[in-house]
N, C-alpha and C positions, 0 to 999 in steps of 0.2 A: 504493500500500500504506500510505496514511496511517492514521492513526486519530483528525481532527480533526472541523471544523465549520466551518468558516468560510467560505463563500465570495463573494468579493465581484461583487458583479452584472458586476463588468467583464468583458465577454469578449477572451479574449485576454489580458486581464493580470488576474494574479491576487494580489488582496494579501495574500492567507490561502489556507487549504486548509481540507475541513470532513472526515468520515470517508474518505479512501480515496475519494473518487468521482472526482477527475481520472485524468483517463485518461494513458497514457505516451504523452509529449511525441515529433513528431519523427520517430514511427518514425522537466507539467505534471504519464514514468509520473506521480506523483501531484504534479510541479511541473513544467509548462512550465520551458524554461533561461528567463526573464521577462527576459533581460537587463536587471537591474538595473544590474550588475556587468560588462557585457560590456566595458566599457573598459576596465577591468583586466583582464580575463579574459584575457587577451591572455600578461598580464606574471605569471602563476601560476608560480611555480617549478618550469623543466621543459618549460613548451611555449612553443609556436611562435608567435611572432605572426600575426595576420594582416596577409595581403598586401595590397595596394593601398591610396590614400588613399581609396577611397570606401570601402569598411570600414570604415577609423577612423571615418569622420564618421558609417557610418552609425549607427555601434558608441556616439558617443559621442550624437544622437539620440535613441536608443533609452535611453541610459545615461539622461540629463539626464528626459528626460518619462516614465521607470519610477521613478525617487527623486521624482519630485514627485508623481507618483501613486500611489506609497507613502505619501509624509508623506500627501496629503489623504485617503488611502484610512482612513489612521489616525487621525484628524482625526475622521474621519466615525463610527468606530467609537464614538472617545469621548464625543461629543456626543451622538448617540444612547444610549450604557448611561447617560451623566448625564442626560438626559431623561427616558428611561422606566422605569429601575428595573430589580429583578431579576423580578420578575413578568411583567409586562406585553413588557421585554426578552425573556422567554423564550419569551414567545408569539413575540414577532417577530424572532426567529434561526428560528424552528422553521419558521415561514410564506417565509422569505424562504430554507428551503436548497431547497423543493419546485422552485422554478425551474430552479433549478444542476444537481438530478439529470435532468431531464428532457431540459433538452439534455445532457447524458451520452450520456443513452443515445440520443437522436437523432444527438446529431453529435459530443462532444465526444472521443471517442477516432480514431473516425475521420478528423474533419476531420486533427488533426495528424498520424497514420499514416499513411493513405491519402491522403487526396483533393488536400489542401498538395502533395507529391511529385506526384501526377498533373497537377495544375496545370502545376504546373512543368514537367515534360514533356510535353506538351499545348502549353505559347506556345512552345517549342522547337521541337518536333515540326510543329504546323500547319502551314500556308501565312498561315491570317489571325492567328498567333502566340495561337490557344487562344481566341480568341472568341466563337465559335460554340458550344467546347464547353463554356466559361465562363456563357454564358449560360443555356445547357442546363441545367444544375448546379444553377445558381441559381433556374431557375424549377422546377425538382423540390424542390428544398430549404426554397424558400419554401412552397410547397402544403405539404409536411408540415409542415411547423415549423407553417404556422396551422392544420392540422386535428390537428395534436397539443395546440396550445393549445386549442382549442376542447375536446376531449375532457379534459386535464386541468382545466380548470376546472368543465366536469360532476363531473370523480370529486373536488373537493375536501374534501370529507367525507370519502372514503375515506381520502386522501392524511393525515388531521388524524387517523383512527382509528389508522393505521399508526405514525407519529410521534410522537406524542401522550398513546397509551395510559397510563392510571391520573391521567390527571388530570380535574379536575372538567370537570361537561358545561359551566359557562363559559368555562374557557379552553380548550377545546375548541371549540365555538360562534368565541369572538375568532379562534383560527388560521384557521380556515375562513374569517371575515370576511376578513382580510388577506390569505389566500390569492385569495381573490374578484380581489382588485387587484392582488397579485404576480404571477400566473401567465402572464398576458398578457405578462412580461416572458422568458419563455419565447422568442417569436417575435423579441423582439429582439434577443435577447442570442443567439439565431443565425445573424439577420443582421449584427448587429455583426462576430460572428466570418467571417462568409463574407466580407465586404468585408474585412475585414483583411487574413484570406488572399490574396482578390486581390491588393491593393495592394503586398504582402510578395512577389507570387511576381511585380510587376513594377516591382520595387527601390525603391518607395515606403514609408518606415518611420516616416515623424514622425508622421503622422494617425493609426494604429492606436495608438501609444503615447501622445498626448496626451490624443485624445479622454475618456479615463478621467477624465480630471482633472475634465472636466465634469459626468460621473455623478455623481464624488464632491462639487462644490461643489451642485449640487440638492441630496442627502441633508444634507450640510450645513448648507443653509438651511433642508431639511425640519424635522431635528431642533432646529434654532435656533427656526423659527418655531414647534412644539410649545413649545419652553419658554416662548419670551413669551407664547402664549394661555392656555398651560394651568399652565405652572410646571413643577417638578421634584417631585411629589409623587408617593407610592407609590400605587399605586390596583390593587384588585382586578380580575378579567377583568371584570366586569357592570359596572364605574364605563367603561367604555373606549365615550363616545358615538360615534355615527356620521361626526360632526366630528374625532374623534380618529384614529377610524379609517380615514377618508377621504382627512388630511393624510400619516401614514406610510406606509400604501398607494401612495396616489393619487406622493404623492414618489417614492418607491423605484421606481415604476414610469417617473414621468417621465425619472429621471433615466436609464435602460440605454436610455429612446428618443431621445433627445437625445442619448447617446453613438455610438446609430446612424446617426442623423439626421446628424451630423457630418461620417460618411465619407465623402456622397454627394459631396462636392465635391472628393474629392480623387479618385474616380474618375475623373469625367469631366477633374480635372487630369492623369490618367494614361493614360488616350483611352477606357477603358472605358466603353460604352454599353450600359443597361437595355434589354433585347427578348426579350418573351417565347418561349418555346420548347418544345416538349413533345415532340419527337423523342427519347425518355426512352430506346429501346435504343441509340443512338448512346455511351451512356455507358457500357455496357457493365457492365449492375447486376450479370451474375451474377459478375463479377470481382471489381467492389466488394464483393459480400458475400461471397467468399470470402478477399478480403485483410484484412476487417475480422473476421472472423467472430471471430478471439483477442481479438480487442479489446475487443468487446462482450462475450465473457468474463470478460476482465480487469474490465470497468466494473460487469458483473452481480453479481459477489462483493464488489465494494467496496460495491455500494446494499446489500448485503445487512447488512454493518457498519455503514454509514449509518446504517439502520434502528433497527439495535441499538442502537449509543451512544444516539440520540434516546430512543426507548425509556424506556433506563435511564436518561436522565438528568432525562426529565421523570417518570418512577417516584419516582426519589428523591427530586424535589424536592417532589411530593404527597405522597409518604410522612414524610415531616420534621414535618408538622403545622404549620409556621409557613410564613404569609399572602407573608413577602418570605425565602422561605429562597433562599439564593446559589444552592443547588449545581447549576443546573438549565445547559441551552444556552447562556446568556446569559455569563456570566463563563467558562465552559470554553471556547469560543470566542472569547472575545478572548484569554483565553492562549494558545491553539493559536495565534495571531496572530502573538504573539510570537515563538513557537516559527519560525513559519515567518520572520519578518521575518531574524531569524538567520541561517535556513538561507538563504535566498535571498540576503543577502548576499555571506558567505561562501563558501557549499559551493555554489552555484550557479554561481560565478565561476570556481570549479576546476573543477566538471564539464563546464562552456560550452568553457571551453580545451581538456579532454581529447578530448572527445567526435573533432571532427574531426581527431586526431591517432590513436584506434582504429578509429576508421572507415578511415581509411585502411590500418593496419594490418590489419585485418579483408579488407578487400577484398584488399590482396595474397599474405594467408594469412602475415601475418609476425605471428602470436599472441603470441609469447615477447616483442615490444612492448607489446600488448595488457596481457599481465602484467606488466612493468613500469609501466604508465603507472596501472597499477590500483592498485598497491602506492603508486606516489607519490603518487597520488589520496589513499590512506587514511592518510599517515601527516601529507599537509599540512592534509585539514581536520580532522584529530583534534586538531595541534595546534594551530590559526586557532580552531578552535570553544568548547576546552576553557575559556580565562577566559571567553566569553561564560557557557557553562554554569555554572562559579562565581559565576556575577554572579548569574544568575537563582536561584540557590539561596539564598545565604548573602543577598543583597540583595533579595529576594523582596516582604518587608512593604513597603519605602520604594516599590519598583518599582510596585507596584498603588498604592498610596496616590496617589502622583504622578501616576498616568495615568486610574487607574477612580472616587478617590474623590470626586466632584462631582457635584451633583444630587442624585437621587434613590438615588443608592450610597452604605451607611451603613459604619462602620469592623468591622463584624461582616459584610458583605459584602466589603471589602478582606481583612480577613484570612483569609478564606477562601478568597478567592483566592488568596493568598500560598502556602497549601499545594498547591496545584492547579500554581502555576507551580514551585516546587520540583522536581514531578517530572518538569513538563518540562525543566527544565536537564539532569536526569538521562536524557531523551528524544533531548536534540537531536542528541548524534554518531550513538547508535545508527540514528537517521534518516538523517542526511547520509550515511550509510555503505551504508546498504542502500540508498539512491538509485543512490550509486554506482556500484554490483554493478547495478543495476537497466537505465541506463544502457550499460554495459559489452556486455547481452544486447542492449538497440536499436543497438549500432554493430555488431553481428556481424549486425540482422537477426532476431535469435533475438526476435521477439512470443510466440510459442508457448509460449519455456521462460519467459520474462516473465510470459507469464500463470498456468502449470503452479505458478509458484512458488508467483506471490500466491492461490492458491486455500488450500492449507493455510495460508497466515500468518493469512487473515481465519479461515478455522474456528479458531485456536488463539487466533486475540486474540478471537474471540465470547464460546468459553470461559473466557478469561479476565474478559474483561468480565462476563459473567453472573456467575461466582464472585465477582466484587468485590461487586457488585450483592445478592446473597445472604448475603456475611458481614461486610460492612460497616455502618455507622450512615449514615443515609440522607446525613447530611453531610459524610463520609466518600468517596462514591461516585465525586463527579468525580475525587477525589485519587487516587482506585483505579484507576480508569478511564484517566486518563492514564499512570499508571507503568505500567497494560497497555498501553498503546501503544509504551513504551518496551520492557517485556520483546517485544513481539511486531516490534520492527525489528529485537533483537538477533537473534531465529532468523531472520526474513528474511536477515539477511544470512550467518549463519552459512550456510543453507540456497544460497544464491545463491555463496557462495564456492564452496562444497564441487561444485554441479555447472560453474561456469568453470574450478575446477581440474582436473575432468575434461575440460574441454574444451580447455583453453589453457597445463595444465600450472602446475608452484608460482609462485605470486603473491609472492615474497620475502616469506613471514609473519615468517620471522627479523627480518629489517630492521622490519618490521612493530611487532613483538611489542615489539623495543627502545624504538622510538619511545614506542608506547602507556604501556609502564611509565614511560619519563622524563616523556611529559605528567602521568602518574598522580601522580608525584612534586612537580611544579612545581605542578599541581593543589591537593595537599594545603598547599603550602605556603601556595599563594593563598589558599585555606580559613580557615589558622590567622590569616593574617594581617586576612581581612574580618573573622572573627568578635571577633578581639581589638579591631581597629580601633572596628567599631560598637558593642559592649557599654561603650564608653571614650564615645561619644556619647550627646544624651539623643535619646527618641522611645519607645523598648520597642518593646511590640505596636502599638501604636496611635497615630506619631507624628504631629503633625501636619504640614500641607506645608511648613511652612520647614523642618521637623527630618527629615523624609523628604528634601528634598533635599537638605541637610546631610548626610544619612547615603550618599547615592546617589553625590555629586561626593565625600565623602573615601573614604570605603569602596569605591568602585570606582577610585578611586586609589590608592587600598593594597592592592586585589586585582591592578591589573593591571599596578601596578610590582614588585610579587614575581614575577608568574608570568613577567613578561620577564625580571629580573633571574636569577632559577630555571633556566629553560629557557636561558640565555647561557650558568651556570655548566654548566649540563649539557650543554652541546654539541645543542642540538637545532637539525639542521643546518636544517632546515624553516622556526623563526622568522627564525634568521640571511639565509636566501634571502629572507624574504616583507617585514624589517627591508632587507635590500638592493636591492629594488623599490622599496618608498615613497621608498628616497636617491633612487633613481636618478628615479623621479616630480619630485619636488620639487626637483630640480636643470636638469629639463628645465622 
């Protein structure tokens, strides 16, 4: 139930989220748990650790090569906006999400729903521990994966009308080109993800989590070797030679096959042998497509938001009249980045812990767990999230300056950004919260009400979206666009309580409600105090980078010693718990 853009070719790990099109994680809903965080996750205030040592190590595997595949994932991001600008970037955010939805809708909800759990049950269940039907799987999976590649690189024109709409026939023409060479990354990035699975469903976890790292050092060097040929210069869609377009394609695609390419050898490190198969009823499709069938629901209402935001945001960026206007794909999508880099931190670490503690509940019919474990869910990452959210607000300018403004990103493109992340600070609990709730329904099982839900959120965030799009100033629209994301988590979750209360009975909102207003307070204070802090430093609108970091290391030091200092006097027993984990870390 997102409302982003971003998605990073890695399958399986995700460094961003892009509109709503990740499917829920698990039966990734719209985050895989990515364990970033799972080493901690553990130590959340409230739950349980996990048992055995091989957990830990796998826990802390998975931790170590998701933070490195983060930083280069982010690495990656910034080197290409400082290579190609906001033009030219915005053809190639636009060209490189057509891969991402496609496996969606081929595999991406259901591999983690279904077929993950079926695995699993299956090398339990066999005799030859799931190999036969493993194989099976895979040689169906692969035939479609490459006759759906094949087919969406026929309709890439179509795929560039749908997305693309109201911009000039050149950069229309450009997305189609790159799309030419993205699409193909389709077939890999679900065999990436299939071999993951394997390896994950037979206690193999370092390969699936590292390999990413290599995706992102190719794009890396793709975007590097773009600057040394070509520079950091702005250039129209028609200036973008076949050289140009050859090296960001041609890269972007090397890199999701080399991430796949990777895995093969940890297969056969795990006994897993490639052997064709097409004994295709043995898998039992009409099951599969009755277990998936929410799913693909769920995925068909997020493409459907997909669409929109693109849409709208390549409208507005033609509509604006200027040649490098910001507000297109290209910078909205590296803030939804942010946005999510946050949340996965954070709210992903708490969810990871809870999840296996409602599921158990769920399964013994003890709900009145359920709802407690929901309620400490929401009042820990409201207040873990809250200074982040002040940072990205009140610290907004220096934020982008620091990260987006190099190359071909000019300080009338940072600051534009700056208002765009603004309203994701104001985005990001309402997020982490309706994941939650989202969450909550896959430990009960409940895909159906998961899906029931997110059908109205995306029709009311469309509407929203289209209204911003209509009574806004074209450079105005991504700003708009995002606080619609943020108003359309809050009903999500509103919407998502209201039917688990019927289900599971009061979720302690009292306890709740308390929390919220003491973070609202600590909140405010941390506000008064970035705002007094930075207006006392020089930079303004438009600092430059010594005085944007200047402003980022005292000003996020003066926000986030208030809001501890705040939240202490206020008894917020949440930070005290989450202050009393890092002791107890760092002592061990």
């Amino acid at each position: 139930m997102t409302g982003g853009l971003y998605r990073s070719s890695n399958a399986g790990h995700r460094d961003g989220p892009y509109d709503g099109t990740q499917a829920p994680p698990l039966i990734e809903t719209d985050i895989v748990p990515d364990t970033d965080t799972m080493a901690d996750a553990a130590e959340v205030p409230g739950a349980e650790p996990p048992s055995g040592g091989s957990m830990a190590g796998n826990s802390l595997i998975m931790a170590a090569g998701s933070l490195v595949s983060r930083a280069t994932g982010f690495l990656r991001t910034v080197v290409l906006t400082a290579a190609l600008g906001t033009v030219i970037g915005n053809a190639y955010t636009t060209a490189q999400i057509f891969p991402g939805l496609i496996y969606d809708f081929l595999l991406g909800g259901i591999l983690s729903s279904v077929l993950l759990p079926l695995l699993v049950r299956r090398r339990k269940a066999d005799a030859d521990g799931g190999q036969a039907f493993t194989q099976t799987l895979l040689s169906l999976a692969v035939i479609m994966l490459a006759c759906a590649t094949a087919i969406a690189v026929v309709c890439a024109p179509l795929l560039t009308m749908s997305y693309a709409g109201g911009q000039s026939g050149e950069y229309q023409t450009l997305v189609t080109r790159l799309s030419y060479l993205m699409l193909p990354m389709i077939f890999f990035t679900g065999a990436s993800a299939l071999f993951s699975a394997v390896l994950n469903t037979r206690g193999h976890f370092a390969a699936p989590m590292w390999t990413p790292i290599l995706n992102n050092i190719i794009v890396i060097v793709t975007g590097g070797a773009y600057l040394v040929l070509y520079g950091a210069s702005k250039l129209d869609p028609e200036q973008m030679t076949p050289g140009r377009i050859a090296l960001l394609g041609g890269g972007t695609l090397l890199g999701v096959a080399i991430q796949a390419a990777g895995l093969i050898p940890a297969l056969r490190t795990v006994g897993f042998r490639w052997k064709w198969r097409f004994n295709f009823r043995d898998l039992g499709l009409r099951d599969l497509a009755k277990l998936g069938a929410w799913m693909f629901c769920y995925v068909v209402a997020n493409q459907i938001g997909l669409a929109v935001v693109f849409n709208l945001l390549n409208r507005a960026a033609a509509a604006s009249g200027k040649a490098d206007d910001p507000t297109g794909p290209l910078m909205y999508n590296n803030v939804y980045l942010l946005l999510m880099m946050a949340h996965g931190i954070i709210a992903v670490s708490i969810i990871t812990a809870l999840m296996p503690r409602m599921s158990a509940a769920a399964a013994d019919g003890r709900l009145h767990e359920i709802a407690e474990d929901l309620s400490l869910g929401m009042r820990t990452a409201a207040a873990a999230l809250a200074p982040v959210a002040v940072v990205y607000g009140v610290l907004a300018g220096p934020i982008t300056v620091v990260l987006f403004r190099h190359g071909a990103i000019t300080d009338s493109d940072a600051l534009a950004t700056s208002f765009v992340l603004i309203s994701a600070g104001i985005a990001l609990i309402p997020f982490s919260l309706s994941q939650l709730f989202t969450f909550a329904n896959y430990a009960m099982s409940e895909n159906r009400t998961a899906a029931l839900v997110n059908v109205p959120v995306v029709i009311i965030r469309i509407a929203i979206h289209v209204a911003c799009f209509m009574l806004l100033e074209p450079e105005w629209v991504a700003v708009g666009l995002m606080a619609g994301n943020a108003a359309s988590y809050l009903i999500s979750a509103v919407i998502s309580a209201t039917v688990l209360r019927r289900r599971i009975g009061t979720i302690g909102m009292r306890d709740v409600i308390t929390t919220l207003l003491k973070v609202l307070a600590a909140s405010a204070g941390a506000i008064l105090a970035g705002v007094l802090v930075t207006a006392l430093l020089p930079g303004g609108d438009t600092p430059s980078l010594v005085e944007a970091i200047l402003n980022l290391v005292v000003g996020g030091a003066a926000i986030g010693g208030t809001y501890l200092g705040l939240a202490l006097a206020l008894r917020i027993r949440e930070i005290t718990q989450l202050l009393d984990m890092v002791k107890r870390r760092i002592s061990r």
